[in-house]
C-alpha positions as CSV (number, residue, x, y, z in Angstrom):
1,X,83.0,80.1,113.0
2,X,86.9,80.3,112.6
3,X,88.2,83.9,112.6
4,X,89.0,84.0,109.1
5,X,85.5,82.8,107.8
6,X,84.1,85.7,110.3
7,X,86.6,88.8,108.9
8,X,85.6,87.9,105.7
9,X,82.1,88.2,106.9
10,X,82.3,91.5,108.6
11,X,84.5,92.6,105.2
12,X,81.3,91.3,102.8
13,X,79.1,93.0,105.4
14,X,81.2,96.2,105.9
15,X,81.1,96.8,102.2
16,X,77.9,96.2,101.4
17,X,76.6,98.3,104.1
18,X,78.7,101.6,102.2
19,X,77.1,100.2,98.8
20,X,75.5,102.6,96.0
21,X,71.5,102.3,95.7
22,X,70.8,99.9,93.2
23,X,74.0,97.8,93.5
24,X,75.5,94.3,94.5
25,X,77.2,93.7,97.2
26,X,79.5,92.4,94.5
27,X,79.8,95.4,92.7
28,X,80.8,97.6,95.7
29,X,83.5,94.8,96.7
30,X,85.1,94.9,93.1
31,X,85.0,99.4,93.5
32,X,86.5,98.8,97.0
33,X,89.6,96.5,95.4
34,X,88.9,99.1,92.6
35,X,89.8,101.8,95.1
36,X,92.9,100.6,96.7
37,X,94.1,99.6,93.2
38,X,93.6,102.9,91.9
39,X,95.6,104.5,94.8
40,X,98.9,102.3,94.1
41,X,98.6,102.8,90.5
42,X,98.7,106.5,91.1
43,X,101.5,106.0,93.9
44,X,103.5,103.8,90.7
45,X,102.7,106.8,88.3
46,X,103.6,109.9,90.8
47,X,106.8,107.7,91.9
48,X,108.3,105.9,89.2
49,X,106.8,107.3,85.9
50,X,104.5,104.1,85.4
51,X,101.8,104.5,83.0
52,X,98.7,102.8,84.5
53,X,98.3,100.7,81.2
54,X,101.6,99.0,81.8
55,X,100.6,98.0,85.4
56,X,98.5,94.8,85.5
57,X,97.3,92.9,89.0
58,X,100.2,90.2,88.1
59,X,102.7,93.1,87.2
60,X,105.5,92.1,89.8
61,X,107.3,94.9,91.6
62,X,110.2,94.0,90.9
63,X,109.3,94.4,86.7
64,X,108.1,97.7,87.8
65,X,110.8,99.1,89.4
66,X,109.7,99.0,92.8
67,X,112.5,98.1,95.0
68,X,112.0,96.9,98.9
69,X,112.1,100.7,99.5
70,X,109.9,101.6,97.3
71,X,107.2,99.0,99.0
72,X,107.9,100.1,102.2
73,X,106.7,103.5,101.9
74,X,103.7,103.0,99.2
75,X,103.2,100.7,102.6
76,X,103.4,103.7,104.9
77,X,100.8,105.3,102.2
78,X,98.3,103.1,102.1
79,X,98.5,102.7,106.0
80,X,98.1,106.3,106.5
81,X,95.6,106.5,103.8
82,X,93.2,103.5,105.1
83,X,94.5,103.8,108.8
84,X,95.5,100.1,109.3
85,X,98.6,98.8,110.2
86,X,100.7,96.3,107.5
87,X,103.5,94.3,109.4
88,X,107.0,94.1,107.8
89,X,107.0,90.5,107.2
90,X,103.8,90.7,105.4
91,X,104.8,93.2,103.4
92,X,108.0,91.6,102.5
93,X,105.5,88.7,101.2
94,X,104.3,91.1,98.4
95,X,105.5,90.4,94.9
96,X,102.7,91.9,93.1
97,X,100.0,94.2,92.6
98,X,97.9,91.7,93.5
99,X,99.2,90.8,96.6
100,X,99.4,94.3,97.7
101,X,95.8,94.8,97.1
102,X,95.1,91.2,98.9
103,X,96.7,92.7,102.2
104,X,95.3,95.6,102.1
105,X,91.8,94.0,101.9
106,X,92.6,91.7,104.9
107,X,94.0,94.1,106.7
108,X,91.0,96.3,106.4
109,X,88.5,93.6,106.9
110,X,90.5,92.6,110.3
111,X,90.4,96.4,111.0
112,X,86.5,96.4,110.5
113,X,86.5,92.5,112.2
114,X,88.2,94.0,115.3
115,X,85.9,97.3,115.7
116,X,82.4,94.7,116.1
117,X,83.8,93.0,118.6
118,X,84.8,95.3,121.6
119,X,82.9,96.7,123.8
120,X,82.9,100.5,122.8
121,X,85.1,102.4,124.6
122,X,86.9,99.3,127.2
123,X,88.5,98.0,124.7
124,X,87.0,94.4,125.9
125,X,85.6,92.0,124.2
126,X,82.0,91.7,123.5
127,X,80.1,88.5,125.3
128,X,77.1,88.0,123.5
């Protein structure tokens, strides 16, 4: 399975593993993106006085205000905040809300992809 087809996995699985009682897997996936959406939305409002009606997942950052600097450290936020690491040229990729909440998805399911398969505590791969 190519690596890509397997973080999405461990993501799907990751997710529904922290899931409410009595929901879908689908549900808890939409409250994750839910989650980190919230979190920029508040980062827009605290930051640049953007009211979370005016913000839309197409809303491009640079309609909102939100110059390179401005990305870079909601970048260092969300990195602190979820603990996973967002490389500059990615994050220089992101035009809109939507693509911020993308990457921060991957990120987290490569984070969660990475952490089932080393060996705990070698930091070696696992071989079965």
């Amino acid at each position: 399975m190519p690596k890509h087809a397997q973080i999405a996995t461990i993501y799907i699985n990751h997710v529904t593993r922290v899931k409410a009682p009595g929901s879908s897997s689908k549900e808890t996936a939409m409250s994750t993106d839910d989650g980190i959406e919230r979190d920029i939305v508040e980062y827009l409002g605290a930051h640049y006085g953007i009211e979370p009606g005016q913000i839309t997942e197409e809303s491009t950052l640079a309609d909102l205000g939100v110059d390179s600097l401005g990305l870079l450290v909601a970048a260092d936020i969300i990195e602190n905040k979820y603990r996973i690491s967002l490389d500059d040229e990615r994050i220089a990729s992101v035009r809109t809300l939507r693509d911020l909440k993308n990457l921060v998805a991957v990120k987290r399911a490569e984070k969660a992809f990475d952490s089932t398969t080393l060996v705990p505590n070698t930091g070696i791969g696992a071989t079965s």
